[in-house]
N, CA, C and O atoms as CSV, one atom per row, in Angstrom:
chain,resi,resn,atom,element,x,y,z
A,1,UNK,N,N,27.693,18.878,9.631
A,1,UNK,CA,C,26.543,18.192,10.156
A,1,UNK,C,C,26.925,16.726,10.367
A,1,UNK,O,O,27.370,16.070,9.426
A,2,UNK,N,N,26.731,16.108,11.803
A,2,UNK,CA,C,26.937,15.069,11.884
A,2,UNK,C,C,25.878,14.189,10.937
A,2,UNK,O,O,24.781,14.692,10.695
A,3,UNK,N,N,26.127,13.207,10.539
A,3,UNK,CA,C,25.545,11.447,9.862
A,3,UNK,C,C,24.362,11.525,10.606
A,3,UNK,O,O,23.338,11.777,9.972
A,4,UNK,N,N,24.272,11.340,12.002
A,4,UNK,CA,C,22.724,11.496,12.619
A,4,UNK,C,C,21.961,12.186,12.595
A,4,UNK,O,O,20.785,11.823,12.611
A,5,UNK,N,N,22.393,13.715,12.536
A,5,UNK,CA,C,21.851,15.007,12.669
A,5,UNK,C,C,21.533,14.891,11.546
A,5,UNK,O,O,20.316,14.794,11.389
A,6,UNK,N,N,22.301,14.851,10.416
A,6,UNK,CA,C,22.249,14.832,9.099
A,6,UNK,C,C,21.130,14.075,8.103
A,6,UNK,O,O,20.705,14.418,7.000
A,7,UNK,N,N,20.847,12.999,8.870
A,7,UNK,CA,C,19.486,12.058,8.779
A,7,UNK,C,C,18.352,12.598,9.153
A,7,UNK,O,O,17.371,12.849,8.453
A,8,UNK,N,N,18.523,12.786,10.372
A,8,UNK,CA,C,17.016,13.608,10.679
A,8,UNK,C,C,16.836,14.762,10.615
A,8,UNK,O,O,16.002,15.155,11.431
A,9,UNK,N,N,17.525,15.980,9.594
A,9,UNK,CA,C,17.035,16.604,9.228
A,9,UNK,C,C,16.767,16.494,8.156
A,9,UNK,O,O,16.150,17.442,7.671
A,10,UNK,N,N,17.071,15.352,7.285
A,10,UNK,CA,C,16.577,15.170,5.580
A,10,UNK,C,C,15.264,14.258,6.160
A,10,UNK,O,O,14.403,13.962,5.331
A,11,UNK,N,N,15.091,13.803,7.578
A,11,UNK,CA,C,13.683,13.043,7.304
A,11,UNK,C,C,12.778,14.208,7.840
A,11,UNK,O,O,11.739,14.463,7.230
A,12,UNK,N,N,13.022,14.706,8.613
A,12,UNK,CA,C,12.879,15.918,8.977
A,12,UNK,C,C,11.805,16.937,7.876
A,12,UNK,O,O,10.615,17.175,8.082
A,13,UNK,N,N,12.660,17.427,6.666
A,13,UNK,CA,C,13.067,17.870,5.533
A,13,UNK,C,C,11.209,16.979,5.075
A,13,UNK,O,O,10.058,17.311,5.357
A,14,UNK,N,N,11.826,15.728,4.238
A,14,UNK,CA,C,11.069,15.170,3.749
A,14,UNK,C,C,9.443,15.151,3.972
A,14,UNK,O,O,8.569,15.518,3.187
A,15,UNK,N,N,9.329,14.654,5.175
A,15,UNK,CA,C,8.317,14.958,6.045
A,15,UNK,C,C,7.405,16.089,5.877
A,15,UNK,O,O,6.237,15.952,5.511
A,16,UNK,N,N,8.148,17.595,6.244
A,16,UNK,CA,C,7.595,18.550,6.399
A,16,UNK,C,C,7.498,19.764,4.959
A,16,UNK,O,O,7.018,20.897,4.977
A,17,UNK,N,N,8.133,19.028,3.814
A,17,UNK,CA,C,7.618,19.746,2.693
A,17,UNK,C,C,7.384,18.865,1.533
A,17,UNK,O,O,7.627,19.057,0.341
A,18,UNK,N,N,6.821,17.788,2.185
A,18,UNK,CA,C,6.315,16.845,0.944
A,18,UNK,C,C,4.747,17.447,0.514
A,18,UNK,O,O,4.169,16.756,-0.325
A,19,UNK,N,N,4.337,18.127,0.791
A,19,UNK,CA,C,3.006,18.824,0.079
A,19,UNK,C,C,3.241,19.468,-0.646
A,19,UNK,O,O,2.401,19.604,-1.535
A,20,UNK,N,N,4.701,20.384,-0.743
A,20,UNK,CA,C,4.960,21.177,-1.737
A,20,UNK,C,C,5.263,20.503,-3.180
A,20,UNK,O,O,5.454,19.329,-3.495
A,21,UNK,N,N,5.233,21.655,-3.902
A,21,UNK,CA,C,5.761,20.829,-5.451
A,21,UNK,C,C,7.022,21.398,-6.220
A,21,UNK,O,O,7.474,21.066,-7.317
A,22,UNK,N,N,7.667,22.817,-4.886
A,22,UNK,CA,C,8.864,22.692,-5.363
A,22,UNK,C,C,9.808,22.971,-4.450
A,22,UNK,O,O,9.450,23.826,-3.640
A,23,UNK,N,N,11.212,22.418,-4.258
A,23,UNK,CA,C,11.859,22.837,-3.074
A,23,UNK,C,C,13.048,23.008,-3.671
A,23,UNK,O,O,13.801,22.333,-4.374
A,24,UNK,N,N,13.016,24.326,-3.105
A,24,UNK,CA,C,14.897,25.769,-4.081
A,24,UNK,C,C,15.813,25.358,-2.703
A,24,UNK,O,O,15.411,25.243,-1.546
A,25,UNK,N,N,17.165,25.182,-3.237
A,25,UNK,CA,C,18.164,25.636,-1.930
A,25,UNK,C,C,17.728,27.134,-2.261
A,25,UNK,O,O,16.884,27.547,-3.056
A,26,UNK,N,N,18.657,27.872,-1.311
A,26,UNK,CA,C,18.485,28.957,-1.408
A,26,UNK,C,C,19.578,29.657,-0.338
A,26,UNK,O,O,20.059,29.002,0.587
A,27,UNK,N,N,19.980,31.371,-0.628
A,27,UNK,CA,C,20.325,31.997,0.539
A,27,UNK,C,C,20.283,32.990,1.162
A,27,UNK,O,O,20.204,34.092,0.619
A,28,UNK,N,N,20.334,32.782,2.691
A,28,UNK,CA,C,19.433,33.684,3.123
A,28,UNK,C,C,20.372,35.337,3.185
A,28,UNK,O,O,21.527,35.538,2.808
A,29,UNK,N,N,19.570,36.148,3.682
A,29,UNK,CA,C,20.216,37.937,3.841
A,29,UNK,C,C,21.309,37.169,4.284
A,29,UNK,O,O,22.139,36.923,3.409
A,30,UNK,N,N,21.609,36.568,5.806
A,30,UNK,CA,C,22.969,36.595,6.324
A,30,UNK,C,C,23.810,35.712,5.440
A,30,UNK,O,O,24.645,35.089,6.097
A,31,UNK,N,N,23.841,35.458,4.076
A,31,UNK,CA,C,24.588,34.242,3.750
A,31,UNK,C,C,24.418,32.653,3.950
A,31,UNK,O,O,24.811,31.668,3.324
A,32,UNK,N,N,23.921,32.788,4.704
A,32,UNK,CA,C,23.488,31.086,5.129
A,32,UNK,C,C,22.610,30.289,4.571
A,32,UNK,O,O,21.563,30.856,4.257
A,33,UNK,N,N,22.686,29.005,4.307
A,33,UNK,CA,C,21.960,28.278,3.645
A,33,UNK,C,C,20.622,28.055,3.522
A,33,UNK,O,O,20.719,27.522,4.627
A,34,UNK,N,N,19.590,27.955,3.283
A,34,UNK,CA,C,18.174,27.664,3.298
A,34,UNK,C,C,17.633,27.064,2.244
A,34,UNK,O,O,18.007,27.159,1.075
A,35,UNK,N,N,16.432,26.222,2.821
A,35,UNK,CA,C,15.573,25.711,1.832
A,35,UNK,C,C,13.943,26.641,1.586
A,35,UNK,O,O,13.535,27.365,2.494
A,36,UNK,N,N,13.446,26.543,0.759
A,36,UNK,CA,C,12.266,27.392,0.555
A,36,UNK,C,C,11.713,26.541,-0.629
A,36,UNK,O,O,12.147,26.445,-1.777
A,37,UNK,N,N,10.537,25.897,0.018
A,37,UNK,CA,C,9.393,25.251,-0.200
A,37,UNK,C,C,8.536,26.051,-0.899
A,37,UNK,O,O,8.353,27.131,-0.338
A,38,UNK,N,N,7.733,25.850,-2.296
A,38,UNK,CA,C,6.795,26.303,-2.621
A,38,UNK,C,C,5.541,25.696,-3.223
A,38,UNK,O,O,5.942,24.833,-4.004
A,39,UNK,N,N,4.321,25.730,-3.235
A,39,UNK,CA,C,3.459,25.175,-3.429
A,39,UNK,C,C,2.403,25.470,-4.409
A,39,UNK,O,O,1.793,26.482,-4.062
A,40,UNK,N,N,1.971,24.976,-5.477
A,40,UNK,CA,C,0.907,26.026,-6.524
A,40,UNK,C,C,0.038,26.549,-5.802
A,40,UNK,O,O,-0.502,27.570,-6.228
A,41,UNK,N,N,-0.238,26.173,-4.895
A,41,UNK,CA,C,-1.766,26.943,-4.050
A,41,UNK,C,C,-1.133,28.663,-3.829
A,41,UNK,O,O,-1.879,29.639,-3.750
A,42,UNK,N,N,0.166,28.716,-3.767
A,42,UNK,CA,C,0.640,29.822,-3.029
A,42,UNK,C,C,1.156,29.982,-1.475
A,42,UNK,O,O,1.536,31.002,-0.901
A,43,UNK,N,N,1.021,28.390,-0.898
A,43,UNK,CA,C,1.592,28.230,0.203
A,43,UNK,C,C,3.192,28.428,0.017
A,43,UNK,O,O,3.705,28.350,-1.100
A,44,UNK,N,N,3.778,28.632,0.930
A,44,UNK,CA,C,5.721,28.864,1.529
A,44,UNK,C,C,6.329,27.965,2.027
A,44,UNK,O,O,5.241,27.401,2.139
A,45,UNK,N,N,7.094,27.182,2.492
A,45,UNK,CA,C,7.867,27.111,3.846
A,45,UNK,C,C,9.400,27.544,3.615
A,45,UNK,O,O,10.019,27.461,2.555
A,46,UNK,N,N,9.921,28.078,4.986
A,46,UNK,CA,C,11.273,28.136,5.033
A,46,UNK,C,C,11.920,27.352,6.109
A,46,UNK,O,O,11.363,27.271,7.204
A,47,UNK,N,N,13.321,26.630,5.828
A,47,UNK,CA,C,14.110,25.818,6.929
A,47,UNK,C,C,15.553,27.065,6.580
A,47,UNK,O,O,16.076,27.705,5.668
A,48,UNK,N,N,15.624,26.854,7.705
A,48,UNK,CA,C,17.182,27.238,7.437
A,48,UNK,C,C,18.038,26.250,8.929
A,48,UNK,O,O,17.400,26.182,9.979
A,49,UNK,N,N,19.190,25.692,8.861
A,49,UNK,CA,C,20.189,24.667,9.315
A,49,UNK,C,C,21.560,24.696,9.307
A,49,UNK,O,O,22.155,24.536,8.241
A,50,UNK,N,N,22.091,24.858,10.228
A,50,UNK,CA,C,23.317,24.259,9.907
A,50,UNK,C,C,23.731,22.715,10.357
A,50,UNK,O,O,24.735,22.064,10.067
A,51,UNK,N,N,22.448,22.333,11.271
A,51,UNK,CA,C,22.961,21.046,12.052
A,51,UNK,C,C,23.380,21.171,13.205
A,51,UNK,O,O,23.328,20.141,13.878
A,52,UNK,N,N,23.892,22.310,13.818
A,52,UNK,CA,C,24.505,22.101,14.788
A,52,UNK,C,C,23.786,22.054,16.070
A,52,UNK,O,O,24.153,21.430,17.066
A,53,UNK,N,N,22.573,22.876,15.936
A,53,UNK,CA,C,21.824,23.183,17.343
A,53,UNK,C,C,21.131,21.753,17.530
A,53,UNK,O,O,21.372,20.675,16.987
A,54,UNK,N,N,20.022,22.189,18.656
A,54,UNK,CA,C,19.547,20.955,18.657
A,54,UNK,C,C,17.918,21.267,18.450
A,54,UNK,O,O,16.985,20.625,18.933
A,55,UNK,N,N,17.867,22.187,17.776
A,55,UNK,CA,C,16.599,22.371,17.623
A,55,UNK,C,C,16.940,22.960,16.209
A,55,UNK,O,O,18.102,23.275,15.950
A,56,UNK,N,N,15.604,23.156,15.001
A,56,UNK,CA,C,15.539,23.426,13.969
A,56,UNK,C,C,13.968,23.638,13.634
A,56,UNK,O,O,13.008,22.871,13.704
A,57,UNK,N,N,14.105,25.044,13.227
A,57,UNK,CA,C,12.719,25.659,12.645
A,57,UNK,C,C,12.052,25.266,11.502
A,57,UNK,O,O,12.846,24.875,10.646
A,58,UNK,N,N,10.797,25.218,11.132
A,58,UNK,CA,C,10.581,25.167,9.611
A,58,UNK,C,C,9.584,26.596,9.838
A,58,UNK,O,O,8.906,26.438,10.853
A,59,UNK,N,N,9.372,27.653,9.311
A,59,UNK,CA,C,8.288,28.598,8.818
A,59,UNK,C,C,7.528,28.115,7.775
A,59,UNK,O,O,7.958,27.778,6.672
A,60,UNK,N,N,6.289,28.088,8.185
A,60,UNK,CA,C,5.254,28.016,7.351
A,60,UNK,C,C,4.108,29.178,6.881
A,60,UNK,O,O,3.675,29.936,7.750
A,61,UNK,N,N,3.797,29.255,5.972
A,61,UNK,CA,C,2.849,30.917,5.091
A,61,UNK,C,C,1.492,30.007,4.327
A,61,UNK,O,O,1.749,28.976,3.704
A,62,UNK,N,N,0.603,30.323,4.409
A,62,UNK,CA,C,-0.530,29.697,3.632
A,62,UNK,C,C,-0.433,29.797,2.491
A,62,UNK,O,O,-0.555,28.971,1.586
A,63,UNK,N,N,0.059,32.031,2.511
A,63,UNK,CA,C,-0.132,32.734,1.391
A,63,UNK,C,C,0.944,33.841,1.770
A,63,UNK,O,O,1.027,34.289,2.913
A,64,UNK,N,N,1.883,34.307,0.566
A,64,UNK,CA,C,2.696,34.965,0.665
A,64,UNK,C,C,1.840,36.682,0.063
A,64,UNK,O,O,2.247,37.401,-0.851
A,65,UNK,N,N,1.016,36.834,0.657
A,65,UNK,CA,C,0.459,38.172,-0.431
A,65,UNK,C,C,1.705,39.319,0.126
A,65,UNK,O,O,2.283,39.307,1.213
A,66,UNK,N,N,1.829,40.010,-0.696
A,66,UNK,CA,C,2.628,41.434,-0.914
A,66,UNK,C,C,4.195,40.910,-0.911
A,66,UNK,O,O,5.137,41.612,-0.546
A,67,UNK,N,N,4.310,39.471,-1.410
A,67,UNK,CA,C,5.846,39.059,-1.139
A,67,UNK,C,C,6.234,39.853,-2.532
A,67,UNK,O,O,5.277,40.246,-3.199
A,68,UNK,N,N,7.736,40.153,-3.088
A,68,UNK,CA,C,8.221,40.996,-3.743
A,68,UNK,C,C,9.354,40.064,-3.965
A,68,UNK,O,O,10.119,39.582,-3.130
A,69,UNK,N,N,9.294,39.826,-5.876
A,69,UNK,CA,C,9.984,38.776,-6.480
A,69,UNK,C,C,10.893,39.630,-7.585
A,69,UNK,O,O,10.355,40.282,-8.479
A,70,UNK,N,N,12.049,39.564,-7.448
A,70,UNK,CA,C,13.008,40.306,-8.303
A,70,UNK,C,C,14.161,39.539,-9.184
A,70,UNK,O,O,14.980,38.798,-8.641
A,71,UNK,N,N,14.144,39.777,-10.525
A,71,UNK,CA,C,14.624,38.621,-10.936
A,71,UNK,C,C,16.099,39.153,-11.258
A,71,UNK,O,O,15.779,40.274,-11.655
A,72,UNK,N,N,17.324,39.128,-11.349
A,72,UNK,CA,C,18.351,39.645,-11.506
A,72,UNK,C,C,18.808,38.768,-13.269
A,72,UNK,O,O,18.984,37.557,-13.408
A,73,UNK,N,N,18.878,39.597,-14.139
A,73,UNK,CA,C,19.220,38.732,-15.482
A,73,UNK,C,C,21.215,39.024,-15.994
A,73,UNK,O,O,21.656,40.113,-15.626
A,74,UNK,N,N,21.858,38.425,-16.484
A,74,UNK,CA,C,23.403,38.043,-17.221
A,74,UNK,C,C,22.954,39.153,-18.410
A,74,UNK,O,O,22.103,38.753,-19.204
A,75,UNK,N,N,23.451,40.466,-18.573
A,75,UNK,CA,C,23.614,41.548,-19.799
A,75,UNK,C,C,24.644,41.419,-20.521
A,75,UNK,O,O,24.809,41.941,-21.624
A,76,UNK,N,N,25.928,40.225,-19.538
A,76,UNK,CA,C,26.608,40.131,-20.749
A,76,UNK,C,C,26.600,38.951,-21.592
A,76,UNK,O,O,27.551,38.507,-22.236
A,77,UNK,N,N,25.672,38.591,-21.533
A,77,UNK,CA,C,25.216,36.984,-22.414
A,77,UNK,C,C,24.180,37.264,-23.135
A,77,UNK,O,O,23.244,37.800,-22.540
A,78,UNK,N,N,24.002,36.927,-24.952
A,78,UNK,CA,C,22.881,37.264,-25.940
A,78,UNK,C,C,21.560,36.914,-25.348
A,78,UNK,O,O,20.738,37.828,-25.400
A,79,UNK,N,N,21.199,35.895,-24.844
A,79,UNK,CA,C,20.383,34.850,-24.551
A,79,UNK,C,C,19.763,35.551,-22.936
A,79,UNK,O,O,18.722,35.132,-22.430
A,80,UNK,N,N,20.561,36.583,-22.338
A,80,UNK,CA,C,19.665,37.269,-20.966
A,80,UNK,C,C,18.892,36.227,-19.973
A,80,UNK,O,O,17.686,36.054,-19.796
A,81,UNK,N,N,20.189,35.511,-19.311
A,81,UNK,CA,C,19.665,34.623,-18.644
A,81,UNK,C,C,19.947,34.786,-17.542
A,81,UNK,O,O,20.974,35.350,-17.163
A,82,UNK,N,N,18.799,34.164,-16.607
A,82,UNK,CA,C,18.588,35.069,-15.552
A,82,UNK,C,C,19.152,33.972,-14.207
A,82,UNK,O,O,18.998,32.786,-13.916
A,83,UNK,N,N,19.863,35.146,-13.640
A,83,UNK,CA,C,21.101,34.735,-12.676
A,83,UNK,C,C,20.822,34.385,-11.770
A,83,UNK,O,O,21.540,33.597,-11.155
A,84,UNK,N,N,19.412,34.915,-11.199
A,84,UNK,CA,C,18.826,34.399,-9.991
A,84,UNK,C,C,17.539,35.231,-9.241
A,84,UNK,O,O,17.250,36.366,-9.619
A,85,UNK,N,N,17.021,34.761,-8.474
A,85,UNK,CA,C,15.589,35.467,-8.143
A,85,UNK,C,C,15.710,35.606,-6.408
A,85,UNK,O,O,15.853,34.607,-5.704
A,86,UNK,N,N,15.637,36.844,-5.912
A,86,UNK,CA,C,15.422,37.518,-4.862
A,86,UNK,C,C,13.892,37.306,-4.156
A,86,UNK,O,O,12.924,37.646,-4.836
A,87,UNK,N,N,13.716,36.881,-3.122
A,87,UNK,CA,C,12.336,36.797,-2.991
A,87,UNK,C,C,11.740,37.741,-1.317
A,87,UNK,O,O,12.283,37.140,-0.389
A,88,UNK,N,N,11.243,38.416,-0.996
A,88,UNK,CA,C,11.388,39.159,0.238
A,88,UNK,C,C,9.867,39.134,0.703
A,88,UNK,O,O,9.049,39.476,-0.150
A,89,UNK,N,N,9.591,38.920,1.434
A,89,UNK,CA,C,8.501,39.580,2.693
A,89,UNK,C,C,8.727,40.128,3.846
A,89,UNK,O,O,9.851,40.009,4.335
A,90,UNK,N,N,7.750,40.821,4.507
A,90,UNK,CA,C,7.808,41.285,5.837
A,90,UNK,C,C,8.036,40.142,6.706
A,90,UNK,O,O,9.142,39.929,7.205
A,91,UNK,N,N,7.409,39.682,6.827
A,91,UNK,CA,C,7.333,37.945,7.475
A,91,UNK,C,C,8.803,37.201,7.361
A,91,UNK,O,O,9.025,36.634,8.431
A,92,UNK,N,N,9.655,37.053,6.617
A,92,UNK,CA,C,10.790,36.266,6.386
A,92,UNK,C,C,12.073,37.023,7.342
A,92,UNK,O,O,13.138,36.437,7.533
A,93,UNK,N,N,11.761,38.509,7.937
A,93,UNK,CA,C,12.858,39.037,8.693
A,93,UNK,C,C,13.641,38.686,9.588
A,93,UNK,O,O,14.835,38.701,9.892
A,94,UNK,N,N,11.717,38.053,10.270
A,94,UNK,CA,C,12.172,36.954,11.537
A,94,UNK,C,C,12.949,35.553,11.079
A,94,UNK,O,O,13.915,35.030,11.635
A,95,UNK,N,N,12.393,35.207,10.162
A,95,UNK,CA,C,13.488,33.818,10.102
A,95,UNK,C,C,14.726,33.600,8.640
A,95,UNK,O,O,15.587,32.762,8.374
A,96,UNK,N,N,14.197,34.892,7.954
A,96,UNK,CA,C,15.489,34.340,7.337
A,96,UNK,C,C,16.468,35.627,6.553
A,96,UNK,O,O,17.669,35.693,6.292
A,97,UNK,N,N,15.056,36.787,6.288
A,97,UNK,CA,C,15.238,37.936,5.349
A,97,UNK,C,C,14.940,37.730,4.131
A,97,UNK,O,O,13.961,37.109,3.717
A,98,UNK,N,N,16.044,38.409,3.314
A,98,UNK,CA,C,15.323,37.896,1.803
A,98,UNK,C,C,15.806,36.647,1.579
A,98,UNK,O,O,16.595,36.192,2.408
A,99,UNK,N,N,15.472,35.936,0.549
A,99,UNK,CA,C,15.901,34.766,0.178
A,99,UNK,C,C,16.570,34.795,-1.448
A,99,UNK,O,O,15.823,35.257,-2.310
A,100,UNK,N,N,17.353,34.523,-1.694
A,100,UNK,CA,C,18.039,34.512,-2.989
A,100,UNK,C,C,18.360,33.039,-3.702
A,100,UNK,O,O,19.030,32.144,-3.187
A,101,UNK,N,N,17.828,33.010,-4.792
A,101,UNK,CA,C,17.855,31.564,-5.467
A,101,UNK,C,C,18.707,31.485,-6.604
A,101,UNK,O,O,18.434,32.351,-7.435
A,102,UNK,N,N,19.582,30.788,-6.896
A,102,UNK,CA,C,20.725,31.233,-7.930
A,102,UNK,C,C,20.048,30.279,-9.153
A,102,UNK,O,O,19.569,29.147,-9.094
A,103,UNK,N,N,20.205,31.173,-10.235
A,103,UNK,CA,C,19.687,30.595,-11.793
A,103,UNK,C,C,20.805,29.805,-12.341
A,103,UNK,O,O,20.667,28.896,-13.160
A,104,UNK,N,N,21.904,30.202,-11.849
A,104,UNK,CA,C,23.236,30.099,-12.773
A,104,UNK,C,C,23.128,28.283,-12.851
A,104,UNK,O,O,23.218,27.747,-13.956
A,105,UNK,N,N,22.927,27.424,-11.572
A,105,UNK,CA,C,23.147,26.175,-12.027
A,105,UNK,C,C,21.862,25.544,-12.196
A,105,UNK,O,O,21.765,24.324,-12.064
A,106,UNK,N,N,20.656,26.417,-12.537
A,106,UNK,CA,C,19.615,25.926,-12.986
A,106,UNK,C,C,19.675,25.561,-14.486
A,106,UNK,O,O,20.655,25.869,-15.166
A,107,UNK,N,N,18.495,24.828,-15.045
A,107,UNK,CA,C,18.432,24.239,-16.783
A,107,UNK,C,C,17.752,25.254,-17.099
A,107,UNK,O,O,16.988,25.859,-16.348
A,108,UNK,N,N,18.030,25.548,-18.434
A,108,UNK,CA,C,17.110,27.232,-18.675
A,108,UNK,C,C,15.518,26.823,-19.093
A,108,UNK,O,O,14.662,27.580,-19.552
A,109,UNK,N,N,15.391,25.235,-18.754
A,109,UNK,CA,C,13.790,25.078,-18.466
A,109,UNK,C,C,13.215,24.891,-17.454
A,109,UNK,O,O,12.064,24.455,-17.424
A,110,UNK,N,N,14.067,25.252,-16.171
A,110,UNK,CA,C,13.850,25.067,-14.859
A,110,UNK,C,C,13.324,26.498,-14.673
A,110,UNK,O,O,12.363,26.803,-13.967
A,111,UNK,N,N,14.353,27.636,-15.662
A,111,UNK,CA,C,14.059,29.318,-15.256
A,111,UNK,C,C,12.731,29.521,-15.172
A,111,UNK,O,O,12.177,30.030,-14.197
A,112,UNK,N,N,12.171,29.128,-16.195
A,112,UNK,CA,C,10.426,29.435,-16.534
A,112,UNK,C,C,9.637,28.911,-15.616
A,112,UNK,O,O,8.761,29.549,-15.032
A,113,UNK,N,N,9.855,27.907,-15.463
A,113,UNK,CA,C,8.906,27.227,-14.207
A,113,UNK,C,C,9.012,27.914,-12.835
A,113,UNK,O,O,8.162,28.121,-11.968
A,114,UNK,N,N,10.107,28.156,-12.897
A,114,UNK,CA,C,10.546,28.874,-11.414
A,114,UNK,C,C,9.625,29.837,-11.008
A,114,UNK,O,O,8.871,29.892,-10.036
A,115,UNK,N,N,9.975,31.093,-12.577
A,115,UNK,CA,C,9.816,31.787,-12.538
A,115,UNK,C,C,7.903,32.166,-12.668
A,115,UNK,O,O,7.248,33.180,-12.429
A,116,UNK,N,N,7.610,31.055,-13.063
A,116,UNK,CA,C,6.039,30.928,-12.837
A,116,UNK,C,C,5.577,30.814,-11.431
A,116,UNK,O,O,4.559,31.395,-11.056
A,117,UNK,N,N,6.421,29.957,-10.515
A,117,UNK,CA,C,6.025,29.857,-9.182
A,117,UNK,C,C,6.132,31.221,-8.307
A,117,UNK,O,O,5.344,31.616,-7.448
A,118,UNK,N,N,7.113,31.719,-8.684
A,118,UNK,CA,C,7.464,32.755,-7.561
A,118,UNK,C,C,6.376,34.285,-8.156
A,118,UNK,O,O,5.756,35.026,-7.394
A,119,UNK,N,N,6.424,34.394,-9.601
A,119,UNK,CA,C,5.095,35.418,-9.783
A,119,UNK,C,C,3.736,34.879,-8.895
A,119,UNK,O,O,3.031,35.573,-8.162
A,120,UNK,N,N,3.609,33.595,-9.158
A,120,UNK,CA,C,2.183,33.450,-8.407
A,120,UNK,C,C,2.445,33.572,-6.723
A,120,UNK,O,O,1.582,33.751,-5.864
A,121,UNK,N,N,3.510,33.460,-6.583
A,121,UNK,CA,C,3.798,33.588,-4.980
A,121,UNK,C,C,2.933,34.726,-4.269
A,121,UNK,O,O,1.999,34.335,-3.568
A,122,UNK,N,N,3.160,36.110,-4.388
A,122,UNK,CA,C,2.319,37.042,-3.836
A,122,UNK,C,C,0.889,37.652,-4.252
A,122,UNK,O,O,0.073,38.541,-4.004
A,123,UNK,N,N,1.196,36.438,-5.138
A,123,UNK,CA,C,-0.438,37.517,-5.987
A,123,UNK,C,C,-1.715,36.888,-5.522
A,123,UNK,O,O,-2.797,37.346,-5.888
């Protein structure tokens, strides 16, 4: 990503998920990078970027109902800490598929919170 490009998509960025109260990298079905915005109300957004085009999407959801949150947990660690969270809707096919959020370089007091947002996600 060029320095310019690179600017205006973090103002970009800024801009368009400052209502939320939490924003995951994330990645998408094809491998590729994404951000996924979440909000206590139960609102969404998704960006996904590489910079290169000259256009860039954000998806927006009010409400994720029937989204499907799967948490993948470490069996070979005492402590069962959880590796990362899968998140899928019908709706995300078009722009991104599932979305996968990795636990591994999260704080294991980040897991809980997370993991509070994304249960309330479809419900």
């Amino acid at each position: 990503m060029t320095s310019i490009r690179g600017r205006r998509v973090h103002r970009l960025l800024m801009r368009e998920f400052s209502r939320f109260d939490h924003v995951l990298p994330a990645v998408a079905e094809d491998g590729t990078p994404a951000l996924l915005a979440l909000a206590e109300d139960g609102s969404a957004a998704v960006c996904r970027t590489d910079g290169r085009g000259a256009v860039v999407a954000v998806a927006e959801w009010a409400r994720l109902e029937g989204a499907t949150v799967t948490m993948s947990y470490d069996l070979t660690r005492d402590s069962l800490p959880i590796v990362s969270w899968t998140i899928w809707h019908p709706s995300f096919v078009r722009v991104a598929g599932a979305l996968t959020i990795s636990g591994t370089d999260r704080a294991h007091t980040d897991h809980s919170r997370i993991t509070d947002v994304l249960r309330r996600l479809g419900g």
